[in-house]
C-alpha positions in Angstrom: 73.6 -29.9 -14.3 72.1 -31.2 -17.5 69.9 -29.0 -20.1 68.1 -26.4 -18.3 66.0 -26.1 -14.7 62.1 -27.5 -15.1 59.9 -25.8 -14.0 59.0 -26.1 -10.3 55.2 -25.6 -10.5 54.8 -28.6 -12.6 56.4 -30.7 -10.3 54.0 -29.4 -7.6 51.4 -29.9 -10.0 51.9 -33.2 -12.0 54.7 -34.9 -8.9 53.8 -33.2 -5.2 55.8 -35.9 -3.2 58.5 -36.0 -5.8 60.2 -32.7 -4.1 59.5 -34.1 -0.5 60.7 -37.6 -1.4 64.2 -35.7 -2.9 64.8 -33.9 0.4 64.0 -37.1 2.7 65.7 -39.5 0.4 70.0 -37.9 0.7 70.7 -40.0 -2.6 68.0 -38.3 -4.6 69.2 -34.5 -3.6 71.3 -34.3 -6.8 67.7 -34.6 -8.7 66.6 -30.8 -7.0 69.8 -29.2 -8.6 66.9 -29.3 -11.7 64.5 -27.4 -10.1 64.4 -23.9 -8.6 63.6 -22.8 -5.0 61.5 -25.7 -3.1 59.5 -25.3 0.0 58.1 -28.5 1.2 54.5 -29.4 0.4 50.8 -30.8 1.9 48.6 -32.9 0.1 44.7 -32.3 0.0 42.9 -35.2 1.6 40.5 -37.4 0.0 36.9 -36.2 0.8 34.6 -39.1 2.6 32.7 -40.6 -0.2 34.9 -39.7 -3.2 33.7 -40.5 -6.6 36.6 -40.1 -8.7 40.5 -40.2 -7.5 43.1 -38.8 -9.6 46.0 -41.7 -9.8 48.5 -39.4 -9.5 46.7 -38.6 -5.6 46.6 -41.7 -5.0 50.6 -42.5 -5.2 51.1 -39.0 -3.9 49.4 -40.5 -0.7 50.9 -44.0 -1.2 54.7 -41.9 -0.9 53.3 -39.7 1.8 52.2 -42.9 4.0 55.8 -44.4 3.1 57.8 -41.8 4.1 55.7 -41.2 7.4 56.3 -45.2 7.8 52.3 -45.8 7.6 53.3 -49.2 5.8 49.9 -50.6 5.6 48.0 -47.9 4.3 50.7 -47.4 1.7 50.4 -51.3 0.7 46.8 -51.2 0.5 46.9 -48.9 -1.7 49.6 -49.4 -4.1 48.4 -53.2 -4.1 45.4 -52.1 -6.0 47.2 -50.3 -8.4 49.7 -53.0 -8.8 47.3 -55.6 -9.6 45.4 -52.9 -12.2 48.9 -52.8 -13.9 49.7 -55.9 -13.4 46.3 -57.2 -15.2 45.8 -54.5 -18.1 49.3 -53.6 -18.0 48.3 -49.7 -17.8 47.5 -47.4 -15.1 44.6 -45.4 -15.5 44.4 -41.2 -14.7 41.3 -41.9 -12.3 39.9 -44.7 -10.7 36.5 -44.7 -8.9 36.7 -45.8 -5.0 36.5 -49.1 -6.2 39.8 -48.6 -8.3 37.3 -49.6 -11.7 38.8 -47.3 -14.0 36.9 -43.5 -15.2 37.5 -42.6 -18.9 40.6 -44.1 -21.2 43.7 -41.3 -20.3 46.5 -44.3 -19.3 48.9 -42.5 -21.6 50.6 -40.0 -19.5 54.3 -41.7 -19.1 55.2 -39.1 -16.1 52.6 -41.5 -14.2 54.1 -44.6 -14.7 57.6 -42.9 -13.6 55.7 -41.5 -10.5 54.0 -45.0 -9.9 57.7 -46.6 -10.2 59.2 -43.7 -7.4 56.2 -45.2 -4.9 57.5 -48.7 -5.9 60.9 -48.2 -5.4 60.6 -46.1 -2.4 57.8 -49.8 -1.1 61.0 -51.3 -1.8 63.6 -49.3 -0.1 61.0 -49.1 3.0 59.7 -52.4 3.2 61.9 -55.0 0.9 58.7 -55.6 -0.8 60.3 -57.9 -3.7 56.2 -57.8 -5.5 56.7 -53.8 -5.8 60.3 -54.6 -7.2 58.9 -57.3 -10.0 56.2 -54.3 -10.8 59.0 -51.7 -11.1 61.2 -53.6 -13.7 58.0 -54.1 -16.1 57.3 -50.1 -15.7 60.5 -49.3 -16.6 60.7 -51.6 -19.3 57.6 -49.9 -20.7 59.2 -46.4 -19.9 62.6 -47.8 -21.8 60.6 -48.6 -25.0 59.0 -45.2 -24.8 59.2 -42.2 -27.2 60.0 -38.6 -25.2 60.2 -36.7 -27.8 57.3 -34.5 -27.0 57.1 -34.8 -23.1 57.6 -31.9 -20.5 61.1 -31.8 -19.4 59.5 -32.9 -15.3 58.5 -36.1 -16.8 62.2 -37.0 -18.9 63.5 -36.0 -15.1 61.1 -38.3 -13.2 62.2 -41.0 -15.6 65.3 -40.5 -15.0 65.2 -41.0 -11.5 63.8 -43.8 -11.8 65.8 -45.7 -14.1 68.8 -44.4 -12.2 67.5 -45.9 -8.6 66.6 -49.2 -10.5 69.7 -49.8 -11.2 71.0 -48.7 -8.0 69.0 -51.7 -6.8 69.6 -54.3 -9.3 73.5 -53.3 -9.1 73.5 -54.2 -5.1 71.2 -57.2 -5.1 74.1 -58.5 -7.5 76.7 -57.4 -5.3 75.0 -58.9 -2.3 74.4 -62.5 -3.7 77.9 -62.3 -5.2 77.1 -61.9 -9.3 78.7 -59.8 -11.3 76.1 -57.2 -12.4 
């Protein structure tokens, strides 16, 4: 193990489908040896009519629907945040149910690493090449990013992901036969 265990009630907090997605996904169990004691977690549900949804909700539902193999709702969802990245090239800490953004917070890097975990997982799932494009350029951003001051959850979340992008990129080279 590397540097000391995060804590695991910031994961619950900040990443809920982060522990869930670890114990479904084999290849990401070496990520728990990080945290302490895990029990495995439910999501509140958006209330009918909902002014204001917390982005990190929304991807939490986004990996919940993938992992549950609800495809669609996933898609629908995560589309709409793709195309608010993929326009402004941020993501937001709230959206209103018309995904037009609430307040200025679109600094918080562990959401960008949770946003890549929903792409990558779009990918594994579905082979959804649009999620893959939209994972390299939040990575890239995470790459060129400063962590000096960030909670030890998101440095681990970023991790991750960088780690399963390359996964990725390493077997699409081996399966068309370049040398990665």
């Amino acid at each position: 193990m590397i540097g000391t265990p995060v804590d695991i009630a910031v994961f619950e907090q900040k990443y809920p489908m982060f522990l869930n997605l670890c114990v479904v996904e084999k290849k990401l169990g070496k990520w728990l040896d990080f945290l302490p004691a895990f029990k495995k977690m439910t999501l509140k549900e958006f209330p009918p009519h909902c002014q204001r949804f917390e982005t990190c909700d929304i991807i939490s539902h986004c990996i919940k629907d993938l992992l549950n193999g609800e495809f669609y709702k996933a898609k629908k969802r995560l589309n709409r945040l793709i195309k608010k990245f993929e326009v402004f090239r941020r993501i937001q800490s709230a959206y209103d149910d018309n995904y037009r953004k609430i307040g200025n917070d679109f600094h918080d890097k562990g959401l960008y690493a949770y946003f890549s975990l929903a792409l990558i997982l779009t990918y594994y799932r579905a082979k959804s090449f649009k999620s893959l494009n939209t994972v390299l350029k939040v990575n890239d951003m995470l790459t060129t990013s400063s962590f000096q001051n960030d909670h030890p959850a998101t440095i681990v979340l970023t991790c991750v992901v960088l780690e399963l992008e390359q996964d990725i990129i390493f077997n699409l080279s081996k399966e068309h036969g370049l040398n990665p």
